[in-house]
Each structure stands twice: as C-alpha cells, then as structure tokens.
C-alpha positions as CSV (number, residue, x, y, z in Angstrom):
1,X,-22.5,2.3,9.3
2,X,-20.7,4.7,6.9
3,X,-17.0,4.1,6.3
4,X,-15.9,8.0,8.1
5,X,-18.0,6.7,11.5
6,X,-16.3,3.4,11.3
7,X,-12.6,4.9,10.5
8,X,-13.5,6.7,13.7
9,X,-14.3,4.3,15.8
10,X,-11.7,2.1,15.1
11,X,-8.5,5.3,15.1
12,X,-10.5,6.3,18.9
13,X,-11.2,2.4,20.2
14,X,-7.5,1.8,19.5
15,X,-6.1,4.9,21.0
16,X,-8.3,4.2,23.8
17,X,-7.3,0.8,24.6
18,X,-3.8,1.8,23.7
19,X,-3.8,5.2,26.5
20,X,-5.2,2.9,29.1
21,X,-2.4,0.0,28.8
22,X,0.2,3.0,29.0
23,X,-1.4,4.3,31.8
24,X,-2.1,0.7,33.9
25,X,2.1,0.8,33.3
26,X,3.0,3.7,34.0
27,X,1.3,3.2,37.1
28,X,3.0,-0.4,37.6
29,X,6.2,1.2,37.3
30,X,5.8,4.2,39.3
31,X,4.7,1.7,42.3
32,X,7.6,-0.7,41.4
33,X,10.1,1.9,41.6
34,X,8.8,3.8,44.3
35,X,9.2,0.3,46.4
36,X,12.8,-0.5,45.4
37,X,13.6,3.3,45.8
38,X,12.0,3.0,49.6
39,X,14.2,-0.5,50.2
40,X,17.3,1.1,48.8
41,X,16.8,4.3,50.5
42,X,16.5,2.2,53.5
43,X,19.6,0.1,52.8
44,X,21.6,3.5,52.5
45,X,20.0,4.7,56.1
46,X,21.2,1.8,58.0
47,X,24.5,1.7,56.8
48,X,25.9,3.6,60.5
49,X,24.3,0.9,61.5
50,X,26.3,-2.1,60.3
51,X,29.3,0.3,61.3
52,X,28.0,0.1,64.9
53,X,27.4,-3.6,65.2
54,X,30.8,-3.9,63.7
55,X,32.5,-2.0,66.6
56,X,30.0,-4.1,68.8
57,X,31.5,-7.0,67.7
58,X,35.5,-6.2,67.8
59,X,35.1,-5.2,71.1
60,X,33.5,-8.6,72.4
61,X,34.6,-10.9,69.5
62,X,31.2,-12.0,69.0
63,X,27.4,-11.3,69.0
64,X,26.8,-12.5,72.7
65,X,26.6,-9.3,73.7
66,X,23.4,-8.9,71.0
67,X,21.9,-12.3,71.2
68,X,17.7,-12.0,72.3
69,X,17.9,-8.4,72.7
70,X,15.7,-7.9,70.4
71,X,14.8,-4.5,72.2
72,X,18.0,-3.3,72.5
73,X,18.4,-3.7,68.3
74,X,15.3,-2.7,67.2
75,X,16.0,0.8,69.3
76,X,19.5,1.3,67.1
77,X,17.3,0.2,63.9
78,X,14.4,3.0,64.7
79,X,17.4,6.1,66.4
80,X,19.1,5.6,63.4
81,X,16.4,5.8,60.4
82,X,14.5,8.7,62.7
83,X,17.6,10.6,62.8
84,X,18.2,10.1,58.8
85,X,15.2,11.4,57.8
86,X,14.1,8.1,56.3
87,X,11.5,8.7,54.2
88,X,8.6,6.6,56.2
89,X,6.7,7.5,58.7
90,X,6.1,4.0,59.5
91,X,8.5,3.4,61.9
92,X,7.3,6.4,64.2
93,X,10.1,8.1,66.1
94,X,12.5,6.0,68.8
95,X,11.6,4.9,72.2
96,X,13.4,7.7,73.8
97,X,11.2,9.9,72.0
98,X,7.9,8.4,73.3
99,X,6.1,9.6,75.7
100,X,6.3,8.0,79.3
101,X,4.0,5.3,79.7
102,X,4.4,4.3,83.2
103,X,7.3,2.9,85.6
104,X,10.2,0.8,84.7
105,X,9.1,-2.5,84.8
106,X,11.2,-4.7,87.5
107,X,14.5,-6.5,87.3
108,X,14.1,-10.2,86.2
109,X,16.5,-13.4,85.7
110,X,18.2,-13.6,82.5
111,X,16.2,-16.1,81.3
112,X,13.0,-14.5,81.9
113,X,14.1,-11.0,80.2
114,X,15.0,-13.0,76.9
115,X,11.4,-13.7,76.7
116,X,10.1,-11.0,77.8
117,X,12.0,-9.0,75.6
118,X,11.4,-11.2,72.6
119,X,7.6,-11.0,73.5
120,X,7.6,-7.0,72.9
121,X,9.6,-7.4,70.1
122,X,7.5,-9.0,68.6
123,X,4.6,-7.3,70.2
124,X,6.5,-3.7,68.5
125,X,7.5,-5.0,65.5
126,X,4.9,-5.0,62.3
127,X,3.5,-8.2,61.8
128,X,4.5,-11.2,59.4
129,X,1.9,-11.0,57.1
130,X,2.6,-7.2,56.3
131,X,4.2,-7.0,53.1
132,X,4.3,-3.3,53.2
133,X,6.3,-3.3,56.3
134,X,10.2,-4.0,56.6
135,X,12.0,-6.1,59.2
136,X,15.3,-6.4,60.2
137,X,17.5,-9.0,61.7
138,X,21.1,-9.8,62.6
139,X,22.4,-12.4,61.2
140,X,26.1,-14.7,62.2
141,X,28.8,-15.1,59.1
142,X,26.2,-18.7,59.1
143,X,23.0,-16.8,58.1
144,X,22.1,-17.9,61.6
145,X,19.4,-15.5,63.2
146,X,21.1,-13.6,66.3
147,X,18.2,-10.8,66.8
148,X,15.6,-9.5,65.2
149,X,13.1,-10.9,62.8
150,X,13.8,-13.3,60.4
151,X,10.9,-14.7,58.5
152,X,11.2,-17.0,56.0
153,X,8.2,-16.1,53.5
154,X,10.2,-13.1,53.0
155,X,12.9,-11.6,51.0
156,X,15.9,-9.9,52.5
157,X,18.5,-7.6,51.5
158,X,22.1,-8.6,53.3
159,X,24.8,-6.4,54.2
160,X,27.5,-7.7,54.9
161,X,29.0,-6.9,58.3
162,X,32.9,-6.5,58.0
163,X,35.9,-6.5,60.8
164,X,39.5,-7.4,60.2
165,X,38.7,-8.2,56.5
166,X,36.5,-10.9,57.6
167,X,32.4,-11.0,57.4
168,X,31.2,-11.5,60.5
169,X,27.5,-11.0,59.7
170,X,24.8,-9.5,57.9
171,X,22.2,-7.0,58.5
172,X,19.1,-8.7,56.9
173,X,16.2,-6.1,55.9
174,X,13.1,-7.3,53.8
175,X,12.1,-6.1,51.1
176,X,8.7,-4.1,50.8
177,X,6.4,-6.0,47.7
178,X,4.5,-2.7,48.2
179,X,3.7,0.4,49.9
180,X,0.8,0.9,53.1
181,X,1.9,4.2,54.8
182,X,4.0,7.1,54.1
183,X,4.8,9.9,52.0
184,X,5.5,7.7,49.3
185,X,1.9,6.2,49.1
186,X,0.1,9.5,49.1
187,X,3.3,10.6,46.1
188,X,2.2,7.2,44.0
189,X,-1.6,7.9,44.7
190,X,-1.3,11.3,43.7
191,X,0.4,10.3,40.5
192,X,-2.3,8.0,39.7
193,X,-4.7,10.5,39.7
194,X,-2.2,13.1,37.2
195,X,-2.1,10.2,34.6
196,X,-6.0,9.6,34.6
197,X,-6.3,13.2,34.3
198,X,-3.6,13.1,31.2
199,X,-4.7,10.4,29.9
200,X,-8.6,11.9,29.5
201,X,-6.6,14.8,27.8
202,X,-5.5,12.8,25.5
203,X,-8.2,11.1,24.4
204,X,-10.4,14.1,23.9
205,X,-7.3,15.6,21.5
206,X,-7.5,11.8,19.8
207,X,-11.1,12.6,19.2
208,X,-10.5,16.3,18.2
209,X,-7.8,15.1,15.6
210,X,-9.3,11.6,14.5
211,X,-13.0,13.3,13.3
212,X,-10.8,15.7,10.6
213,X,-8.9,12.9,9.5
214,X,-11.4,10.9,8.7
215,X,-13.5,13.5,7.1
216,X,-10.1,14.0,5.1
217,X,-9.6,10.0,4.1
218,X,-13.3,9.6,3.3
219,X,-14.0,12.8,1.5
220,X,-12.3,11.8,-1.7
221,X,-14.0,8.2,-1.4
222,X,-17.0,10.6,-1.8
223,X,-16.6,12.5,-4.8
224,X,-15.2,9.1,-6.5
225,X,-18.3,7.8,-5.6
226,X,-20.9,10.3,-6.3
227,X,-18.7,10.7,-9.9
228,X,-19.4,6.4,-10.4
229,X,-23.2,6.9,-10.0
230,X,-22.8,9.5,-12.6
231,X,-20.9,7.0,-15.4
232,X,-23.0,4.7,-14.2
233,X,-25.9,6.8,-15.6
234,X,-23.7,7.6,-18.7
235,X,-22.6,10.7,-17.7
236,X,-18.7,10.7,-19.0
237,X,-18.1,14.6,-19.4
238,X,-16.8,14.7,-15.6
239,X,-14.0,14.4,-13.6
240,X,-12.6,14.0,-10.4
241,X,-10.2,17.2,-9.2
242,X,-8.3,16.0,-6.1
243,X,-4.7,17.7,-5.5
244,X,-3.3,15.1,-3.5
245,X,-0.4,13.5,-4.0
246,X,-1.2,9.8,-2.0
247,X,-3.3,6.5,-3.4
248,X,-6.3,8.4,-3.8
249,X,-4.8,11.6,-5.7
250,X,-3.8,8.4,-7.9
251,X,-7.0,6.9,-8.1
252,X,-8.7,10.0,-9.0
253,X,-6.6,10.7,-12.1
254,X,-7.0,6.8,-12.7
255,X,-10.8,8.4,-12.6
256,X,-9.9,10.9,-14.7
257,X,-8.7,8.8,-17.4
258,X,-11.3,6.2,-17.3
259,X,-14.1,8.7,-18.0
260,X,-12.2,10.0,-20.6
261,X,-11.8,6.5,-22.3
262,X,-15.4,6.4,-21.9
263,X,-16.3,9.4,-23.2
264,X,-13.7,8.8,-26.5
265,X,-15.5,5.2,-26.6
266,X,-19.3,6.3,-26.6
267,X,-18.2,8.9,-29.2
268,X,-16.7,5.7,-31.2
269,X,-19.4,3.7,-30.6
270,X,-22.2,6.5,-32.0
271,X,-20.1,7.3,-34.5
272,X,-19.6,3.8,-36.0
273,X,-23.3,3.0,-35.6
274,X,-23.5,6.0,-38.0
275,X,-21.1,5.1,-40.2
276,X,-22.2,1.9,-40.4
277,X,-25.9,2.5,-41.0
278,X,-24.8,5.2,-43.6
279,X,-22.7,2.6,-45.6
280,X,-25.6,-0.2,-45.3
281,X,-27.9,2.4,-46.4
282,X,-26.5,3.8,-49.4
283,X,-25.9,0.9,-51.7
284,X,-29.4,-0.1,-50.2
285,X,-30.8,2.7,-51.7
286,X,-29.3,2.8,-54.8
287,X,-29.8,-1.0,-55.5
288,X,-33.6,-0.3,-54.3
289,X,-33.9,3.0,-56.8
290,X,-32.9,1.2,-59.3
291,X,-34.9,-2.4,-59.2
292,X,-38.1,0.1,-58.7
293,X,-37.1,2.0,-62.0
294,X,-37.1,-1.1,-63.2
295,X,-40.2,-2.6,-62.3
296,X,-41.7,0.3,-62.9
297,X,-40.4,0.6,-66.4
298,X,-38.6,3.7,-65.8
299,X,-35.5,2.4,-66.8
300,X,-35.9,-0.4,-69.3
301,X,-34.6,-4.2,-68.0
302,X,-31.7,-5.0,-69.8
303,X,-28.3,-5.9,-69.3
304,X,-26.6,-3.4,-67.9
305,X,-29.1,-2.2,-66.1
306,X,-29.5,-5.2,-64.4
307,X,-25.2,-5.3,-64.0
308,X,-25.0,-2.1,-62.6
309,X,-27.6,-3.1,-59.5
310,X,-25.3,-6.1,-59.3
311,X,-22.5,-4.0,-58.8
312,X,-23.7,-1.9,-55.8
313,X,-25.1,-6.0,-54.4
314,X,-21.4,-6.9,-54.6
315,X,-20.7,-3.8,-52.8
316,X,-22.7,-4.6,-50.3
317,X,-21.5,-7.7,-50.3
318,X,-18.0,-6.5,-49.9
319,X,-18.7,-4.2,-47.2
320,X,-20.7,-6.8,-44.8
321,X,-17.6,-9.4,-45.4
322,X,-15.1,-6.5,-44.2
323,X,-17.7,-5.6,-41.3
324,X,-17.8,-9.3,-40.6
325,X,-14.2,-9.7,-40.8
326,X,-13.4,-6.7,-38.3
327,X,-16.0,-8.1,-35.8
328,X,-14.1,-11.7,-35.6
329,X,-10.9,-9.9,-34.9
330,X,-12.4,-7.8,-32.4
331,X,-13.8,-10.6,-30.4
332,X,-10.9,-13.2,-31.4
333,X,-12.3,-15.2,-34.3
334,X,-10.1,-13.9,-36.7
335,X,-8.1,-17.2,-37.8
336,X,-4.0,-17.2,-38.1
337,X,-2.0,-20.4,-39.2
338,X,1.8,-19.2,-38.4
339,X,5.0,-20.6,-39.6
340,X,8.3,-20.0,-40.2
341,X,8.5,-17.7,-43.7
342,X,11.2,-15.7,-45.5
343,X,10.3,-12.2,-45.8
344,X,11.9,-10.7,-49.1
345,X,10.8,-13.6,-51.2
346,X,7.3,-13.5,-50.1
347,X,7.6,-9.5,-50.9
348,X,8.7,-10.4,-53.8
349,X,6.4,-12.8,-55.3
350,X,3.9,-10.3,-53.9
351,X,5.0,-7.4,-55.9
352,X,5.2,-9.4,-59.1
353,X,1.0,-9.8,-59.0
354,X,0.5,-5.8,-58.7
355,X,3.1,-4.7,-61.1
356,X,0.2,-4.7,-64.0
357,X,-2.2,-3.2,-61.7
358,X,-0.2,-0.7,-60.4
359,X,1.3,0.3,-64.1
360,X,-2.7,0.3,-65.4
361,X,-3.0,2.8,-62.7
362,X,0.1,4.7,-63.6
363,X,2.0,4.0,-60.6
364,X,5.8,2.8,-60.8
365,X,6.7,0.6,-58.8
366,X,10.3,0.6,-56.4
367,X,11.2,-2.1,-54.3
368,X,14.6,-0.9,-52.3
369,X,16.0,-3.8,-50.3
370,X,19.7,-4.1,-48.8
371,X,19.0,-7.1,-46.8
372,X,19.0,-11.3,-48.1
373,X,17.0,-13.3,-46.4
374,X,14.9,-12.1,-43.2
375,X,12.7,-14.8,-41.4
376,X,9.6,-14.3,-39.1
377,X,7.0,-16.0,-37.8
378,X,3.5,-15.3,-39.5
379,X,0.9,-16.1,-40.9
380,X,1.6,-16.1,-45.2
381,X,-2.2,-15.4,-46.1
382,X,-2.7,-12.5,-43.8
383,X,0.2,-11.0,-44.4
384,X,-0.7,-11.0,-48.7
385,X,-3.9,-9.8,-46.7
386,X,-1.6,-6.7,-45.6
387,X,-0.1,-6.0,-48.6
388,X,-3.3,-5.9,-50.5
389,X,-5.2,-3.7,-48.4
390,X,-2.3,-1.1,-48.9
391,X,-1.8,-1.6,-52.2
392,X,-5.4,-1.3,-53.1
393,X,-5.2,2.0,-51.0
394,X,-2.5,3.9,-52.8
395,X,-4.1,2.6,-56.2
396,X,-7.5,4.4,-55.2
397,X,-7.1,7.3,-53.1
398,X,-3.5,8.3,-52.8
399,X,-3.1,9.8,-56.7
400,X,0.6,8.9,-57.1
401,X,2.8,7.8,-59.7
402,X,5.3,6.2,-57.5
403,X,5.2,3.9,-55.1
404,X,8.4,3.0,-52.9
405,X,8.7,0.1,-50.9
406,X,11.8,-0.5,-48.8
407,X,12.3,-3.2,-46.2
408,X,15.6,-2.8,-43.5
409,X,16.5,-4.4,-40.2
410,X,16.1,-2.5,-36.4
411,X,16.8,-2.5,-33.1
412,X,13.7,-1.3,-31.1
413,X,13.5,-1.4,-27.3
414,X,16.8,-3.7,-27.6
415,X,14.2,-6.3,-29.8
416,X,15.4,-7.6,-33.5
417,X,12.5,-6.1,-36.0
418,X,12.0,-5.9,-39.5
419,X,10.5,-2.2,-40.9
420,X,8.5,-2.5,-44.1
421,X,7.8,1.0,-45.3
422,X,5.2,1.5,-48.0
423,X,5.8,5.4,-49.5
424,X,4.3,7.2,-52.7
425,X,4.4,10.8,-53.8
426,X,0.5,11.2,-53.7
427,X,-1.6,14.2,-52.5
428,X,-1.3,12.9,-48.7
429,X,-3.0,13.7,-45.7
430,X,-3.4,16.4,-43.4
431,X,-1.6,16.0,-39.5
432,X,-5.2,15.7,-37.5
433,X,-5.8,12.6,-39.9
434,X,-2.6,10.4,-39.6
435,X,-3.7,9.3,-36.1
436,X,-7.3,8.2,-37.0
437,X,-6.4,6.1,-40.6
438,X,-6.7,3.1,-38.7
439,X,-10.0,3.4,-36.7
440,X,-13.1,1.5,-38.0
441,X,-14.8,3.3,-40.7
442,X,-12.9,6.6,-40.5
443,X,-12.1,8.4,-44.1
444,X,-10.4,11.6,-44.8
445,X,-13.1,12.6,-47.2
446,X,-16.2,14.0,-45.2
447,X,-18.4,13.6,-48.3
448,X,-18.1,9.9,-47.8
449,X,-18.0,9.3,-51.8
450,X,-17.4,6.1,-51.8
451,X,-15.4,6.4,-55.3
452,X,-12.6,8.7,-53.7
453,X,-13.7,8.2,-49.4
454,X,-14.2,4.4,-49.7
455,X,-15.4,2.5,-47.1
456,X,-13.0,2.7,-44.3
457,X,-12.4,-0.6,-43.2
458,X,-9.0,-1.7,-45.3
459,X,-6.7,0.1,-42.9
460,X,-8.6,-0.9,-39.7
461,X,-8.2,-4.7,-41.3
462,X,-4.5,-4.0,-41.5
463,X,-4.0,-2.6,-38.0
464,X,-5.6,-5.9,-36.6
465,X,-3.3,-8.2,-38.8
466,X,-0.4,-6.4,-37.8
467,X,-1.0,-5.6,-34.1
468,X,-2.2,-7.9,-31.9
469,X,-1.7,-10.8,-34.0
470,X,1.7,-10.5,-35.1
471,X,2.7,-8.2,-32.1
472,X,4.4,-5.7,-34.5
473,X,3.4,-2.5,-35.1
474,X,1.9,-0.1,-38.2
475,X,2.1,3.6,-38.4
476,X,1.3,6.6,-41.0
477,X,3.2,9.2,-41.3
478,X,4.5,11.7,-44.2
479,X,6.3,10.3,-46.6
480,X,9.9,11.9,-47.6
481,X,8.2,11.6,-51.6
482,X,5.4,13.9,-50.9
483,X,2.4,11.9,-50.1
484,X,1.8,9.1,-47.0
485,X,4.2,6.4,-46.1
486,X,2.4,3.2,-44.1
487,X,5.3,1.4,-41.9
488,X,4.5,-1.8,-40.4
489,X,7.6,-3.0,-38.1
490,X,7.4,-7.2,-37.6
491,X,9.6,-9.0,-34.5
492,X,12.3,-11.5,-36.1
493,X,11.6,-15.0,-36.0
C-alpha cells in the first residue's frame, strides 16, 4: 500500500473513531442531564407541596391526619405537578380531571379503607421496577414512611418539611436513572438523531480535507524519490525545488547539496583518473622512447644516456611514492608518532638545512619571530615533511628572491593557536586558483610541464599532515610581498 493511501487511512480511521466516542458522549450527557434536569424540575414543582403538608401538620401537630391515605396524597402530588406544567406527561392529569368511571364506591370501617386505599395506591402508582418513573412518599422527622411509596432499591431526594424551626418531615421523590415517556424522551431522541447526522458531516469534510493533505505530505516524498533513482543511475545534474519551509523543504535542500557534492566528486574523481593516467604516462613514454632509441641504436648506449632514462625512472618512482603516500592518508594509513615538541627550535634547525639551497636558488631567507618558546603536540617527522614540501615549492615554481617566514601566537574561536606563515615575493597566483592549491593533482600551469607545473601532489601532502592529523589548519592566500603566502595555524600543546 503506498504511503498517501496509508496517511489516509490512518488521519480518517482516527477521526472516525474519535467522532464516534464524541458522539456516544454527547449523547451520555445529553440523557444524563435531561434526567437530573426532569428530577430537579420536579423537586422545584412540588415545593407548594411541602408548604401544604406543613400547614397540614401545624394544624393537627402531627401526620395522623395523613397516615394510609395514600389516595388522599398522591391526589395533592398529581393537582399540583398538572397545574405547574411539569414537564411529563407521565403522571396524566388529577383525578378530578378524569372522566367518571362509575358510582362512589360504599362507606367502609376504617380499617378496611386503609387497605383498600393502599391497594389502589398501589394499583395507580407506577410500578417498583420502573426506573423511569418517580415516586413519592412522606416521610416523619425518623425517615419513617407515613404515605406514599417508599422503596428501598431506590434513590430519593428529601425535602425537608419545616414548622416552628423544627423539621418535621420530608417529602421523599426518587430519582429517574432514565427517561420512558415524555417530551423529554422524544427532545433526547431527536438529538440523537442531529448528532449522527453531524457527525456523518464531519466525516465526509475529514475525508474532503485528509485526501489534499496527504497528497501534500507525500508529494515531496515523491520528487525526492524519483530524484534518488536518478543519482542512483548517476545522474547528479538535478535538484530538488520545494519552497517549503518544514522538515521536507529541509531535506530537499539537504538534496540539493548532496547532488551537488556528488556532482563536484564525480568531476574529481574523472579528473584525477586523468591526471593520474597523464602523469603515469608521460615519464612512461619518455623512459620507453628512449630505451627503444637505444636498442635500436638510434641513440648510442652510453652513460648519459643511460642516466637520463634513469632520471625520468626515479621520477616515476617519485610520483608513485607520493600517489602511494596520499592514498594511506586518505584511507588512514598515513603513520603519526606525536609528542610533546618546541616549535621555534625545530623551525630553526629546519631552516639552517635550506639556507644553501635556498641561496643556490637565489632566494633570501627571513625568519621573523617575536615569540620564545611555543610547544605543541606533533608529530617531528611530518611536520620537516611540511616544511619541505613548501620549501621545495617556492624553490621551483614561485620565482622569488625572498622568502619570509614568520611564526606569532592567536586566539581563534576562543582556542590558543600558533600561525606559521610562509611568504615570498614571487609571480603568485591568480584568485580562481588559491582555493584549488591543495586538491590532488591540481597545478596552475594547464601545460602540465612538469619542470614549471610539477606533479601536484606536494601541497595535497601538506593539507593532509596539517588537517586532519594535527587538527590545525593551512591556507593560501596573497602575500603582502607580492607573490603567495602558505599559513598553516597549529592548536597549542
């Protein structure tokens, strides 16, 4: 099932499930208050009531008067809720507003009238297991039953009867657990039916709204899929144009960028294969031209013939070691033995080994330094390493006569670091170029001449000595004599 039918499914089932429980309680607690509303309603209707039996008391100081006439009471409960328009049509209007049913039946002894009386009473009144129905009874100030119907599976509502500050009784009426006649019942079914009814409205707006959205979630899911299958299938010159601003407007530029990584990678990939076969090839060629001159006694076999073929073989030689050497730091074979060293005198004693060189080449040599001792952690071979490669560079392709080199303490990012500045007044290089002196094979001259464009791998060297595993930093920029300046910052010990 595809992710937009399942987002659906799941944003409907859970509006459905969640419309339904609201409706179920709404309902619930439409009913419930309906009920209490009818019992307190009725509470509020009887209250003339309680003010009759009170006067029905004062004037015979007691409920003798009342006691088993149930008939007698249940016409004062039934006159006085007809004539306040109680809202049930339960009760059915009073027995003087019946129609006439037959003679009055004839007198009987006291005794005998109790029961008979009680019998209709009972016979009149709803019966126990009714729920929906209410019943009423008069109670003493003991909670004792005096008339009416009392029952005891049932809960009442008391009202306390009062005369001369003193409770004399109650008026008990039960309360309804729920409703089987009146208006109310037909209000509370027709209510029921208005909430189905609204709640199949709102479902069919869930489903109008949940489709779009999901279209609109999964939409962008899409594209970033349909633009994976193409890098899959190399295809890098692509992007991803969403202009949203949630997680998936950031995960399309996060597209974005990792195609153009790919892209700048496949382009550095083809172009060191070239460069690489191109440097392999040429002293291959040469070395081959002239051992077939040779052989074929084009060029006679002497000494220096034979010296200059060994020259491009250590060439060669030269070139596979520095290949060799930038694969081991690329995958992590590039051995470092740190300890603690002091920077100026390792400088120093540096310096003092190129002096000659440097004056054969006609290069003066400036070593400005304002600090005493500096100590870092590194590793002393790599870092001669460093300052070889460098050297060697402004020697060969820089035409200077002056090389500065200057070493000063900084602050950077709130993090103690050494700066070591290498500068000489040479020809330079142009601004598109100082970015790309430290990739693999990359030279300024296009010719590739390996006398003036050399090989390209001394600077890539340096940039892995000084970056990852001496977590310092090395730059190119123009330098304030003319020409390039190399800085290479390194974290205090």
């Amino acid at each position: 099932m595809k992710i937009q039918n399942k987002l659906f499914l799941i944003l409907f089932g859970f509006s459905l499930l969640l419309v339904t429980i609201l409706v179920f309680l709404m309902q619930w607690s439409i009913g419930k208050g309906m009920v209490d509303y009818v019992n307190t309603k009725e509470i509020e209707a009887l209250k003339p009531v309680v003010i009759k039996l009170a006067a029905q008391y004062k004037k015979e100081d007691s409920w003798q008067g009342l006691l088993g006439k149930h008939e007698k009471f249940r016409r004062i409960i039934s006159a006085q809720l007809f004539s306040s328009e109680f809202p049930s049509k339960q009760q059915g209007p009073p027995p003087e507003h019946r129609p006439f049913r037959g003679p009055e039946p004839k007198p009987m002894s006291s005794s005998q009238s109790v029961a008979s009386e009680r019998q209709d009473f009972d016979r009149r009144m709803p019966p126990p297991n009714g729920e929906g129905q209410a019943h009423h009874a008069l109670l003493d100030a003991d909670e004792t039953i005096v008339v009416g119907k009392y029952l005891e599976n049932l809960t009442y509502s008391k009202t306390a009867i009062i005369v001369d500050n003193r409770v004399v009784g109650f008026l008990a009426v039960s309360k309804r657990n729920h409703l089987t006649q009146g208006y109310e019942l037909d209000f509370i079914q027709q209510q029921h039916q208005y909430l189905w009814i609204i709640a199949l409205i709102a479902m069919i707006l869930v489903a109008l709204l949940t489709l779009p959205l999901a279209r609109h979630v999964v939409e962008p899911i899409k594209l970033i899929t349909r633009g994976m299958h193409k890098l899959t299938q190399g295809d890098y010159l692509q992007t991803v144009d969403l202009k949203r601003q949630d997680e998936l407007g950031e995960l399309s530029r996060d597209y974005n960028e990792l195609a153009t990584t790919l892209a700048a990678n496949d382009t550095a990939r083809k172009r060191w294969l070239a460069n690489i076969s191109h440097e392999l090839r040429t002293p291959v060629a040469i070395l081959r031209g002239e051992l077939e001159a040779m052989l074929d006694e084009v060029r006679p076999l002497t000494k220096n013939n034979v010296s200059s073929a060994n020259d491009e073989v250590k060439h060669l030689q030269r070139l596979i070691d520095d290949l060799n050497l930038l694969t081991s730091a690329d995958i992590g074979g590039m051995r470092y033995r740190k300890q603690h060293e002091e920077l100026i005198g390792l400088i120093q004693s540096e310096l003092e080994k190129y002096r000659s060189y440097l004056a054969d080449a006609g290069i003066t040599l400036q070593f400005d330094n304002s600090e005493q001792d500096i100590a870092i952690y590194a590793d002393k071979t790599r870092l001669c390493q460093l300052f070889e490669n460098i050297i060697h560079n402004c020697v060969k392709y820089s035409s200077a006569s002056l090389l500065n080199i200057s070493v000063r303490l900084e602050n950077i990012n709130i993090r103690p670091m050494v700066e070591i500045k290498f500068e000489d007044n040479g020809s330079g290089v142009n601004n598109e170029h100082l970015a790309h002196l430290f990739e693999h094979l990359y030279r300024v001259e296009d010719s590739r001449n390996r006398k003036t464009g050399g090989s390209g791998l001394g600077l890539s060297i340096c940039r892995h000595i000084v970056l990852p595993a001496h977590q310092g930093e090395i730059t190119a920029e123009h330098s304030t004599l003319g020409g390039l300046a190399i800085i290479i910052t390194l974290p205090l010990e």
